[in-house]
C-alpha positions as CSV (number, residue, x, y, z in Angstrom):
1,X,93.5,137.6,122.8
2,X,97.8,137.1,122.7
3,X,97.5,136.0,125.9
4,X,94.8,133.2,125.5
5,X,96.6,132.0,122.8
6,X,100.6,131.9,124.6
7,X,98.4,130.6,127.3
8,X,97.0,127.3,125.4
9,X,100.5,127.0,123.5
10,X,102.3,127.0,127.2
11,X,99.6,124.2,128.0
12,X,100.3,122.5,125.0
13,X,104.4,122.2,125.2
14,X,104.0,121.3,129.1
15,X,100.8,118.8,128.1
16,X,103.9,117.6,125.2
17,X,107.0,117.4,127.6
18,X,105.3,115.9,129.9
19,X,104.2,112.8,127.5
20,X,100.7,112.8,127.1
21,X,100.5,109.7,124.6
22,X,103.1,108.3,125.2
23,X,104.3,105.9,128.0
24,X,108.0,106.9,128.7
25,X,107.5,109.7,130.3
26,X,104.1,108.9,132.0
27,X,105.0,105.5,133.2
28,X,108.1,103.9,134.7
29,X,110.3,102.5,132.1
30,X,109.6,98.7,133.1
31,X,105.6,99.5,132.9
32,X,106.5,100.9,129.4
33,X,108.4,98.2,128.4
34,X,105.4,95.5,130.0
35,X,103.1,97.9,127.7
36,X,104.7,98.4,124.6
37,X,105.4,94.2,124.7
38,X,102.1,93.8,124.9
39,X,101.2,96.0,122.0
40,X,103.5,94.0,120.0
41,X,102.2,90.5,120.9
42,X,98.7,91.9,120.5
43,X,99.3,93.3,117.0
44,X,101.2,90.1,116.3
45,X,98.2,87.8,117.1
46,X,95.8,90.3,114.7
47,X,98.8,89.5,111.7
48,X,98.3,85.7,112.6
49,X,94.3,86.1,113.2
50,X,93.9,87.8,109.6
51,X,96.4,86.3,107.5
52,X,96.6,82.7,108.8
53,X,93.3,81.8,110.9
54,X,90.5,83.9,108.5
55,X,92.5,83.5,105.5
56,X,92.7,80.0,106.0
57,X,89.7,78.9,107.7
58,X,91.5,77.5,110.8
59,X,88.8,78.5,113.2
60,X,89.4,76.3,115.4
61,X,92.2,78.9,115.9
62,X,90.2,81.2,116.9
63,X,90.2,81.5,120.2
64,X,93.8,82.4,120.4
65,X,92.7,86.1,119.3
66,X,89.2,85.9,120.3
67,X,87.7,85.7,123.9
68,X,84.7,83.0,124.2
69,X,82.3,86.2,124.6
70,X,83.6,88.3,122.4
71,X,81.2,91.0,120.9
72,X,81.5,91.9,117.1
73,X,80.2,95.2,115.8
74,X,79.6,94.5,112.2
75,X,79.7,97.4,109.4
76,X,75.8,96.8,108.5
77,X,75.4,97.9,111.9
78,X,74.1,94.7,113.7
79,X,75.6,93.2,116.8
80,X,77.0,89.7,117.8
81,X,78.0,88.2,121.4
82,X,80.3,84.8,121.1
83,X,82.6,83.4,119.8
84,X,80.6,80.3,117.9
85,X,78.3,82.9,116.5
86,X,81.2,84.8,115.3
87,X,83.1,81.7,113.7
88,X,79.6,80.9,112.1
89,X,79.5,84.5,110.6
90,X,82.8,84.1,109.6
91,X,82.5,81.2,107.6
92,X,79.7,82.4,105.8
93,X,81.7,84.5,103.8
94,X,83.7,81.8,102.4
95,X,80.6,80.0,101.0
96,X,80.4,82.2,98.2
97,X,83.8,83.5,98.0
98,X,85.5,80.8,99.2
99,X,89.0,82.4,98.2
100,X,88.5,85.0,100.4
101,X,91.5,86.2,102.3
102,X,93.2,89.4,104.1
103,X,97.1,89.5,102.9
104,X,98.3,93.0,104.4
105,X,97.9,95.3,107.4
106,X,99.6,98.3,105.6
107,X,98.4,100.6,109.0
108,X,98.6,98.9,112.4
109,X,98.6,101.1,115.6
110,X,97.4,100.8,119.2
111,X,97.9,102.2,122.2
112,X,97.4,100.1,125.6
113,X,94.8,97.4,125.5
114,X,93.7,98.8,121.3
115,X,95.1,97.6,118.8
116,X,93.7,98.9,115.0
117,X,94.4,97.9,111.8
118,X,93.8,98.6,108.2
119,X,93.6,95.8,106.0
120,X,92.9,94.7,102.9
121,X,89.8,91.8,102.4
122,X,89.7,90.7,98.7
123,X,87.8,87.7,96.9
124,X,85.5,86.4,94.0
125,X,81.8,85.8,93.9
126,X,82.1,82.6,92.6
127,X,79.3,79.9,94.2
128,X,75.8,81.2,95.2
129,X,75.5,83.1,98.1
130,X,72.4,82.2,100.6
131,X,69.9,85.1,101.1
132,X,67.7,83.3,103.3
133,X,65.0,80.9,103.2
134,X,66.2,78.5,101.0
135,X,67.2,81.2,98.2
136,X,70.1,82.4,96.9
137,X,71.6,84.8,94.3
138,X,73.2,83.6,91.5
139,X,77.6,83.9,91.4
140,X,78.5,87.2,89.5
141,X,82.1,86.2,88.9
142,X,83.4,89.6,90.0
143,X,85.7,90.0,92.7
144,X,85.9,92.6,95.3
145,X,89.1,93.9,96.9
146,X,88.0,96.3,99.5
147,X,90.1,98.6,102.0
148,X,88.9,97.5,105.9
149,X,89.5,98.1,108.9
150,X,89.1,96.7,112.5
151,X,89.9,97.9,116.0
152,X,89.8,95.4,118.6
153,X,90.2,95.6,122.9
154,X,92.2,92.8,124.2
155,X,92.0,91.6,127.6
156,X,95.4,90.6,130.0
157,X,95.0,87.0,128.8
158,X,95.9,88.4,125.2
159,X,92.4,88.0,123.3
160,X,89.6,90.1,122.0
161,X,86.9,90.6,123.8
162,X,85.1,93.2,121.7
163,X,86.2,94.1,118.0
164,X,84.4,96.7,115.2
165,X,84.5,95.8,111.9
166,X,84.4,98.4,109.0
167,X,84.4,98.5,105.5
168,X,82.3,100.0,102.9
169,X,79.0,97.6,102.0
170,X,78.1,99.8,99.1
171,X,81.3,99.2,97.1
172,X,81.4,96.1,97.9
173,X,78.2,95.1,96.7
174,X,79.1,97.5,93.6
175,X,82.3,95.4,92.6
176,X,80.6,91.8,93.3
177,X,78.1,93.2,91.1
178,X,75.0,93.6,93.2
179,X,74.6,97.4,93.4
180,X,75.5,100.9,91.7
């Protein structure tokens, strides 16, 4: 059993020193360089996507950050593919919060072409909010400041071509006032 275990320590210092997870030792210093510039222009986009473009309804914007085909993995599970479908979803949000807006990344890491940040997405229920054929629920008046998160894989032109989407739908209907 001793040796198993000075075995899979051995194979975890030479797996260390060699720099798994991490480019300087893996890749030639100009690659890591290439790669750690693009992590910075890619998390650098996602401050200007959330804080500037969503926050301020500039989705004409979008594409900077978003490819044309872009799939979206929303938190209620469902699926989208494109970029007007996602602008569309997007700006549904602000119809009955319409001072909706994401201020901070506090957390922001990524590693080659993924880039993940937490966020925070905060607003008020103030207008109605459509449900559907032609009906609507009523403005609560609450607001909601929720803890989210999103990870995103960018392509070598420097947008998104697929991105998840996560935050909790429960407490968030809890604090607009909708649920338990």
């Amino acid at each position: 059993m001793k040796t198993i275990i000075k075995i899979c320590a051995l194979a975890a210092m030479v797996a260390f020193t060699a720099g798994f997870g991490g480019c300087a030792k893996v890749q030639p210093s100009v690659a890591c360089e290439k790669d750690q510039e693009r992590i910075a222009a890619n998390l650098s986009n996602f401050d200007d996507l959330d804080f500037n473009v969503y926050s301020g309804q500039k989705w004409d914007e979008l594409s900077r950050s978003h490819a044309k085909d872009i799939v979206v993995h929303w938190p209620d599970g469902r699926m989208t593919k494109g970029i007007g479908t996602h602008i569309e979803d997007l700006k549904g949000m602000f119809v009955w919060a319409p001072d909706t807006r994401i201020e901070t990344h506090p957390i922001k890491v990524a590693q080659g072409e993924w880039t993940a940040v937490i966020g925070v997405i905060q607003g008020t229920f103030t207008r109605p909010m459509p449900i559907g054929d032609g009906k609507f629920i009523q403005p609560t008046g609450k607001s909601f400041k929720l803890t989210m998160s999103t990870f995103g894989h960018w392509t070598d032109e420097g947008t998104m071509d697929e991105e998840y989407l996560f935050w909790d739908n429960q407490e968030f209907m809890r604090q607009i006032g909708l649920g338990q």
